[in-house]
LOMARKE-240624 format. One line per field, with one value per residue (C-alpha): residue in one letter; x, z, y negated. Coordinates in Angstrom, 1 decimal, m for minus. Layout:
N
res <- c(a_...)
xx <- c(X_...)
zz <- c(Z_...)
yy <- c(Y_...)
//
This chain:
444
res <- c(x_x_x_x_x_x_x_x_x_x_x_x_x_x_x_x_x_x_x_x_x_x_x_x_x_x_x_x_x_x_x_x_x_x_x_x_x_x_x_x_x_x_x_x_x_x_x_x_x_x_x_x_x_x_x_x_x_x_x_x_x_x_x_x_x_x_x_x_x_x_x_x_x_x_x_x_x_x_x_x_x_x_x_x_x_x_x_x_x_x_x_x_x_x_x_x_x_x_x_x_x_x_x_x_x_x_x_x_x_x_x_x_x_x_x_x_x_x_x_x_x_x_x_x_x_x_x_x_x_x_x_x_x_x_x_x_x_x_x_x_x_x_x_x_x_x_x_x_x_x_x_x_x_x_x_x_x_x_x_x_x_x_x_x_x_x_x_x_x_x_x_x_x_x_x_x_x_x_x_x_x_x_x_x_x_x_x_x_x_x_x_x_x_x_x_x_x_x_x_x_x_x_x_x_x_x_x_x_x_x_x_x_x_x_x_x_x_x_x_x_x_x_x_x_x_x_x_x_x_x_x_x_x_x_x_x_x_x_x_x_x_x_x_x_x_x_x_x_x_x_x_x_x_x_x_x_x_x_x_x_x_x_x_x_x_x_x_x_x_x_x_x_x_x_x_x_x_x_x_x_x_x_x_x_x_x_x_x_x_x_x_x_x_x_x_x_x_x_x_x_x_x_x_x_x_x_x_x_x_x_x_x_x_x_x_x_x_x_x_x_x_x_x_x_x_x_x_x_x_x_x_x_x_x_x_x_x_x_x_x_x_x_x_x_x_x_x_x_x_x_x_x_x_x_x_x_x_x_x_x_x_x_x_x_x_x_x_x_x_x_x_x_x_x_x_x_x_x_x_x_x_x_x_x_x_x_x_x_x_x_x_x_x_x_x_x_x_x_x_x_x_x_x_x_x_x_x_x_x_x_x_x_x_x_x_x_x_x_x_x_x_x_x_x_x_x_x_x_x_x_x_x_x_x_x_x_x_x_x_x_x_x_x_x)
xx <- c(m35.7_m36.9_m36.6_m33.7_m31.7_m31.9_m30.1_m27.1_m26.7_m26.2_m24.3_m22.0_m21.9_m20.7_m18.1_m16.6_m16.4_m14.8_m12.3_m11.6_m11.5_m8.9_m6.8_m6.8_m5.3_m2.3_m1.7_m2.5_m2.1_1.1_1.8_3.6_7.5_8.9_12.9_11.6_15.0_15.8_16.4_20.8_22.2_25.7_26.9_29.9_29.2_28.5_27.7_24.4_25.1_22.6_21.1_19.6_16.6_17.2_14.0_15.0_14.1_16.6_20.0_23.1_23.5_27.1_27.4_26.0_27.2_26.1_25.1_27.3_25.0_27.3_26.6_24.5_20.4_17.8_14.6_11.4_8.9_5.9_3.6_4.5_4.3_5.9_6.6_8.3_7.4_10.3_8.3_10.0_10.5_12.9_10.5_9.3_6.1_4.5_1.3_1.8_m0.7_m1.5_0.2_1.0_3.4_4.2_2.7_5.2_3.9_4.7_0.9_0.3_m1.6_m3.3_m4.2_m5.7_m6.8_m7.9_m10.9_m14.1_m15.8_m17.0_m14.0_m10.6_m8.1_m5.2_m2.3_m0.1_3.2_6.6_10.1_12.2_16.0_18.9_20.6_19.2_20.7_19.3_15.7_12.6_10.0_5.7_2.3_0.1_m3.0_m5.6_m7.8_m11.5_m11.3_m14.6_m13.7_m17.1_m17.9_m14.0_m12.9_m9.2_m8.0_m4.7_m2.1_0.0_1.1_2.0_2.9_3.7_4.4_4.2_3.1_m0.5_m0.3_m1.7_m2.6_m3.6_m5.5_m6.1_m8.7_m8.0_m10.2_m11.2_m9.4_m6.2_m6.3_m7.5_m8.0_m6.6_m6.6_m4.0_m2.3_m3.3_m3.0_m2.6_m4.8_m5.0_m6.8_m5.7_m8.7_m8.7_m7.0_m9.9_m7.9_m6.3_m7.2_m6.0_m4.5_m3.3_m1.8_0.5_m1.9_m3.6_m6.7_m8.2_m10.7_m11.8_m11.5_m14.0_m13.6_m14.7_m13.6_m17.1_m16.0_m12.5_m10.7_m9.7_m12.7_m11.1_m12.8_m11.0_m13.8_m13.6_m10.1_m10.7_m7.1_m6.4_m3.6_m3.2_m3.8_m1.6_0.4_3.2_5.2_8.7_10.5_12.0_13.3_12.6_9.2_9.8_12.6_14.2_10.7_12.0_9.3_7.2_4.8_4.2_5.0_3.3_4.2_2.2_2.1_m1.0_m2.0_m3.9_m6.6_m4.4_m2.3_m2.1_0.0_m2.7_m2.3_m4.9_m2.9_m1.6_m2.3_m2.3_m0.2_2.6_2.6_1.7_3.0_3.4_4.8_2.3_3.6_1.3_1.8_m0.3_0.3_0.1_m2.9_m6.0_m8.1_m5.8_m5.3_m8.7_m9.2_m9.0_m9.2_m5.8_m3.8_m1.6_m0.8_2.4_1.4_4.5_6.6_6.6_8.6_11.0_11.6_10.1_7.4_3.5_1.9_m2.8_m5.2_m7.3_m6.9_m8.0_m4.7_m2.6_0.8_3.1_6.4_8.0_6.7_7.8_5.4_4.5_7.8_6.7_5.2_4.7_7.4_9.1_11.4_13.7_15.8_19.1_20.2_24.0_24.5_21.6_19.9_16.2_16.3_13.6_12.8_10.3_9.2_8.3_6.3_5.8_2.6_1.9_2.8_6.6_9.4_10.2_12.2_13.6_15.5_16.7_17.3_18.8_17.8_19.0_15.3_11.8_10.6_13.3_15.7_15.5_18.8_19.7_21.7_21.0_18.2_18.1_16.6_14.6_15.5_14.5_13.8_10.2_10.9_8.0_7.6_11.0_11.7_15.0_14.2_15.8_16.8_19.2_21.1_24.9_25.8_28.6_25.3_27.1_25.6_22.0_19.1_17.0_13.2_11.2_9.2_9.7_8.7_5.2_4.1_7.4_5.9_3.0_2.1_5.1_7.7_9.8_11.3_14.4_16.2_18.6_20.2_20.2_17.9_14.9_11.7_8.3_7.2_10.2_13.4_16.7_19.4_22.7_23.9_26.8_26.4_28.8_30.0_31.6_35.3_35.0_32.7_35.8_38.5_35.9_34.9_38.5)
zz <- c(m23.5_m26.7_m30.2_m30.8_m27.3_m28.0_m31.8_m30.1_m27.1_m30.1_m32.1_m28.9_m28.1_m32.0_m31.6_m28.7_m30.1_m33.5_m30.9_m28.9_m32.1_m33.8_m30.4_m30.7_m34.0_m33.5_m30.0_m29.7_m25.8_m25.7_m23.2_m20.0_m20.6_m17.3_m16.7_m14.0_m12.2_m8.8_m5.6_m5.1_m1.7_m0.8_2.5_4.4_4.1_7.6_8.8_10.5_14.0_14.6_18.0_18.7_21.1_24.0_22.5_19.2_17.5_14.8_15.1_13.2_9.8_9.7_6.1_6.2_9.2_8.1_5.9_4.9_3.7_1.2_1.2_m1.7_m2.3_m4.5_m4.5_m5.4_m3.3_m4.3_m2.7_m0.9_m1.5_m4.1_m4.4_m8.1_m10.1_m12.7_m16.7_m19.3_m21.1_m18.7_m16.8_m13.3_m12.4_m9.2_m6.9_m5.0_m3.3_m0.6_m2.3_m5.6_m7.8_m11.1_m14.9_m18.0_m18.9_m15.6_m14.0_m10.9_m10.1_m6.9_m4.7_m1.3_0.1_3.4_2.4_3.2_1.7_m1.7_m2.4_m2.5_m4.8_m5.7_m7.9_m10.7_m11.9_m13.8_m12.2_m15.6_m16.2_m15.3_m13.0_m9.6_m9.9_m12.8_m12.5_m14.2_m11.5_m12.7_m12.3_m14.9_m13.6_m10.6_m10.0_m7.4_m5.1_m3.1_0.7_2.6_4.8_5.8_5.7_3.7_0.6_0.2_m2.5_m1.5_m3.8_m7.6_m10.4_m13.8_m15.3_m18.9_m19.7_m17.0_m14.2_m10.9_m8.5_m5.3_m2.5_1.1_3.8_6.7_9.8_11.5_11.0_9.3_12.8_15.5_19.3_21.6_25.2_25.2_21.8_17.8_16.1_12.4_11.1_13.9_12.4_9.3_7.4_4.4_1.2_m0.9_m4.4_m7.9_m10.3_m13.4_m16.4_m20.0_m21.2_m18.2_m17.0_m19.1_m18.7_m15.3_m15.0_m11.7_m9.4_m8.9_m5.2_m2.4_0.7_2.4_m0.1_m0.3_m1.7_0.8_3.3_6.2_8.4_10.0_11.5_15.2_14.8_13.9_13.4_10.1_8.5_5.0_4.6_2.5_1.0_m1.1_m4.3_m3.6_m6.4_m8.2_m11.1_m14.4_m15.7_m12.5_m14.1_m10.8_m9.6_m8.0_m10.0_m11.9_m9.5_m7.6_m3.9_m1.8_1.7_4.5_8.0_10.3_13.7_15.3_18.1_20.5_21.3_24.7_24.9_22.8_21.4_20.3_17.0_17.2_13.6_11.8_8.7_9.7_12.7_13.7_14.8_12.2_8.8_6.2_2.4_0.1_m3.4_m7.1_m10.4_m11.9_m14.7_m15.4_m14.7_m11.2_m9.5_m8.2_m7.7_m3.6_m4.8_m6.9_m3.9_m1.6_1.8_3.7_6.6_8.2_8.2_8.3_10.5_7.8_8.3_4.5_3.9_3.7_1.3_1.4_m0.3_3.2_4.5_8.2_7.8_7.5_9.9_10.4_8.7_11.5_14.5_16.7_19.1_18.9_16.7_13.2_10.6_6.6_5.2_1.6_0.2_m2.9_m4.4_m5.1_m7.8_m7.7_m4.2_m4.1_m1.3_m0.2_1.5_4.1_4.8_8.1_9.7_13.3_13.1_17.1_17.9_13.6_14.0_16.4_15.3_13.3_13.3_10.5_10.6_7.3_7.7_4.8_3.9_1.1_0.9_1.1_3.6_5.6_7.5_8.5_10.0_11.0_8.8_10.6_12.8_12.8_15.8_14.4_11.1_9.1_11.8_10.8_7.8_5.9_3.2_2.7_m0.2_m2.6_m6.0_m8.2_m11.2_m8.9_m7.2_m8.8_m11.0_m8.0_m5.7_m3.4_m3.6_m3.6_m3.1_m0.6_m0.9_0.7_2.0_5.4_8.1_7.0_11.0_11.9_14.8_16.4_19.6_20.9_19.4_16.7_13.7_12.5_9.2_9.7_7.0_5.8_2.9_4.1_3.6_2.7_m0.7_m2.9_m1.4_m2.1_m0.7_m1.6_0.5_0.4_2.0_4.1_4.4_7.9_6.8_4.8_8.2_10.7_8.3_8.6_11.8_13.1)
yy <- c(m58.3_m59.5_m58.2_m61.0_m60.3_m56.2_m57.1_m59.6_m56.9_m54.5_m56.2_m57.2_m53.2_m52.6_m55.2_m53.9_m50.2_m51.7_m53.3_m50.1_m47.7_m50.5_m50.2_m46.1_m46.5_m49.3_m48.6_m44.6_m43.3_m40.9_m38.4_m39.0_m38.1_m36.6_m34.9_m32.6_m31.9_m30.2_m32.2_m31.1_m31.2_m29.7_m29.7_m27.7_m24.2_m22.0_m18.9_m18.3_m17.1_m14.0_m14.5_m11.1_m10.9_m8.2_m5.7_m5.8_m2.4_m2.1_m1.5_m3.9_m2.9_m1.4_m2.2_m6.0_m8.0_m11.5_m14.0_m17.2_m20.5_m21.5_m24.9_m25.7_m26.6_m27.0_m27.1_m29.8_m31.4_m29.6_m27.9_m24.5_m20.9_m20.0_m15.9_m15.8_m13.1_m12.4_m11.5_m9.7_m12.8_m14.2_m16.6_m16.7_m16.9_m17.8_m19.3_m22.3_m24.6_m26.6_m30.0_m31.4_m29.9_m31.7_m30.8_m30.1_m34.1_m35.1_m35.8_m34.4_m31.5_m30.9_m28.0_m27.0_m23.9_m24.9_m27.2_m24.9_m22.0_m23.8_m25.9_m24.2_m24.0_m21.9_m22.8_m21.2_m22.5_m21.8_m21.8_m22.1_m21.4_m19.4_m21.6_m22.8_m25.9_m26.6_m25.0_m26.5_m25.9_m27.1_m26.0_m24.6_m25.0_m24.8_m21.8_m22.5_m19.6_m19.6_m18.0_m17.7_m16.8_m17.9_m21.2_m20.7_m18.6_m18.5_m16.7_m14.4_m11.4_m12.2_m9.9_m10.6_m6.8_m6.1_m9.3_m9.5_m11.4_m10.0_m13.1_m11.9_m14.2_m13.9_m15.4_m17.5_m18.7_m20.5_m23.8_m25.0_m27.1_m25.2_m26.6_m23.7_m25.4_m28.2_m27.2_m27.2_m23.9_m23.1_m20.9_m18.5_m16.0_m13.9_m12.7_m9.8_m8.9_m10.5_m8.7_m9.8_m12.3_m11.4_m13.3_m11.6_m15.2_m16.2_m17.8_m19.9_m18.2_m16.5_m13.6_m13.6_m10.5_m7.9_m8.1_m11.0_m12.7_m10.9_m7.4_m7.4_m4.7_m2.5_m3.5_m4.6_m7.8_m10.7_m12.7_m13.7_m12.5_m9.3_m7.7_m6.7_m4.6_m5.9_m9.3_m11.6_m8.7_m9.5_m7.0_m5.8_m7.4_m4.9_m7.0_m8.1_m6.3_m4.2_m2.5_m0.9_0.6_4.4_5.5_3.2_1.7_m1.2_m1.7_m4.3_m5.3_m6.6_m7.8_m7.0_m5.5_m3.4_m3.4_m1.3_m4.7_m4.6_m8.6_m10.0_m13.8_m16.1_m16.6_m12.3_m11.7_m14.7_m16.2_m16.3_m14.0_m10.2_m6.7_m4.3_m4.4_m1.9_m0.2_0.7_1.3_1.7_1.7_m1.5_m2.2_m3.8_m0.9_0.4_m2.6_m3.6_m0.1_0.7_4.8_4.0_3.6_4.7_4.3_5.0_7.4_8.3_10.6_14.4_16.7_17.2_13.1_12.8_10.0_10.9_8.8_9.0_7.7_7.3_3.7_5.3_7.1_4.1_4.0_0.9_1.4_m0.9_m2.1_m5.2_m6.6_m10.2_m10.5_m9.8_m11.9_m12.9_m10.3_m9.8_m7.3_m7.8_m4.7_m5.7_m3.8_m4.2_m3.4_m0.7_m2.0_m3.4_m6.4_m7.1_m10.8_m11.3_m14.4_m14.7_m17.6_m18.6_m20.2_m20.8_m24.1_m24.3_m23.6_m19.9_m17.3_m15.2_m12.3_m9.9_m6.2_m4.0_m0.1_2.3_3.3_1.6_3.5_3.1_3.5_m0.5_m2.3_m5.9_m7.8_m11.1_m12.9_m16.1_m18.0_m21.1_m21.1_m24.2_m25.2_m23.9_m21.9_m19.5_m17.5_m16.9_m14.4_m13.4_m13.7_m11.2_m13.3_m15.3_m12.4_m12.0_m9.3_m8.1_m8.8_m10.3_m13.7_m14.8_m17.5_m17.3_m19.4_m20.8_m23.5_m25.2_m27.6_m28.5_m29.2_m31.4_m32.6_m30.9_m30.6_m33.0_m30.3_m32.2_m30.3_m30.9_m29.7_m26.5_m25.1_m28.7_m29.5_m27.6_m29.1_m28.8_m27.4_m25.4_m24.5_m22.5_m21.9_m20.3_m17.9_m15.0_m11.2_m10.6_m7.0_m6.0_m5.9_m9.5_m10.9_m9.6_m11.9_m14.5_m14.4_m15.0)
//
């Protein structure tokens, strides 16, 4: 290029940034402007029918007989799990991932936990309002979450108290599509408790946990299927800023199994499925909660019938057992009606369709009753969970989350919608408690 050519390409190049800068100023790019607004669907109100397999363990709660859909939904077509945390400044905060879920401006935000060791992510969000029906649900942000040597990290328990979020993540293997002789399975394989993230700003700023997916916090192993008993434990929601806690600490919930298993399944401990249910509990802050020393573990109970609580994981007992009927569990305290409410999910084969069943207790540890259980719910229903904010102030009435039917079709089994409205991503649903003397009127 000669001397002449370089001062025309120049001069072309300083014409085309006047151009561009002169555009910035008289046409300046403005924000994406979004309503974000809940998907509504009403439909004739019903009461579940409880089909009770013949070895269930826990006997009908003679306080709560049922549970009445009462016809209303919302929700948004986001990605899934979303376990609301409820902050002392009236918001909910929550994970979600495996999807797009919508910014305040309206772009899309994207997350996957299932795409190797080096690149998954994990999302945060907001579930904003008062009113269900009128709920401002958007992510606010993505987090990497590295998972060698496992192939997915996943979130699972989420606490905002005292104004610090606690994110918690969990490992998966081998494969979010897994060949097991003529079928696919998801994720067969649970893998550890990898530990907390923590956030001082809700979330607009990360600092990564102490812990990893090969050092997890309370050292358990799920490669090769490896059982584990705490793996995508989840906080008993107690409330805003925990303020029903029986004694100021936080309670987490699990779902695992053990190696005595003697009706083993390729998928026995997985996501979505197991045998046990776990409790452990700690005191909630910076320095405790990455801590494995800090906690404590139910162990039973004594022969006075009162629970033993150890700081030795070795001495770990189920607080319920089911075989090859237990899965990802939640408990909500609802406060009006003084009672825990226990949400499992039997989740099949990971990928058919699900069963959830609810049982109600004066006490965490117990003892457990059946309110309901409720054969293929969803059809394929998961992560199901009560968020405090929307019980009643009688506590009669609630909403129940969760997402559904993200495998409608799998292995020639077809999913349909049951309560109506469920779907992949965010979904609640109105329902009533229905106490023995109101379910007999009813029931008529």
């Amino acid at each position: 290029m000669s001397h002449l050519d370089k001062i025309c390409y120049m001069k072309s190049k300083f014409q085309y940034l006047v151009i561009a800068i002169m555009m910035l100023i008289y046409f300046p790019a403005k924000s994406q402007t979004v309503s974000l607004k809940p998907d509504i669907l009403n439909y004739d109100p019903f009461i579940w029918r409880s089909e009770i397999p013949f070895d269930c363990p826990f006997e009908q709660s003679k306080e709560i007989a049922a549970i009445r859909f009462m016809g209303v939904k919302s929700g948004y077509h986001y990605g899934d799990t979303w376990y609301p945390s409820w902050a002392s400044n009236d918001t909910l905060y929550s994970p979600w991932t495996d999807g797009i879920t919508k910014r305040p401006d309206g772009y899309n935000e994207g997350s996957s936990s299932g795409d190797g060791p080096a690149h998954n992510y994990t999302g945060n969000g907001v579930i904003a309002g008062d009113d269900p029906l009128k709920i401002v649900a958007y992510s606010t942000g993505v987090f990497q979450s590295p998972s060698n040597p496992y192939q997915g990290r996943y979130p699972c328990g989420s606490l905002i108290y005292n104004g610090v979020w606690y994110y918690g993540t969990y490992c998966l293997d081998p494969a979010g599509s897994t060949p097991y002789g003529d079928k696919i399975i998801n994720w067969p394989w649970m893998g550890p408790f990898v530990g907390f993230r923590i956030s001082t700003d809700y979330g607009r700023t990360w600092k990564e946990c102490l812990h990893t997916p090969d050092k997890p916090l309370f050292g358990e192993t799920g490669k090769n299927g490896f059982p584990v008993k705490i793996g995508s434990p989840h906080f008993i929601d107690f409330g805003k800023n925990m303020q029903y806690s029986p004694d100021g600490k936080a309670y987490l919930i699990a779902h695992g199994a053990d190696t005595s298993d003697k009706k083993w399944r390729f998928w026995n401990d997985s996501w979505i499925t197991g045998d046990q249910i776990y409790l452990l509990r700690v005191t909630p802050t910076i320095e405790n909660i990455n801590d494995p020393s800090k906690y404590e573990f139910y162990a039973g109970i004594d022969s006075k019938g009162n629970p033993v609580w150890t700081n030795d994981f070795t001495r770990i007992r189920p607080l319920l057992e089911w075989n090859n009927n237990m899965g990802c569990v939640t408990i909500t305290y609802n406060a009006p009606l003084k009672k825990y409410l226990m949400c499992i999910t039997d989740g099949g084969n990971t990928c058919s369709k699900m069963n959830t069943y609810l049982l109600e207790s004066d006490k965490i540890t117990g003892k457990w009753n059946l309110i309901t259980y409720m054969k293929n719910f969803g059809e394929q229903a998961y992560f199901v969970n009560i968020p405090t904010k929307f019980i009643s102030k009688d506590g009669k009435t609630a909403w129940l989350l969760y997402s559904g039917n993200f495998a409608p079709d799998w292995n020639g089994v077809k999913i349909e919608s049951n309560p109506p409205g469920s779907h992949y991503g965010l979904v609640l649903q109105k329902i009533e408690f229905l106490y023995s003397e109101s379910f007999k009127k009813v029931d008529k």
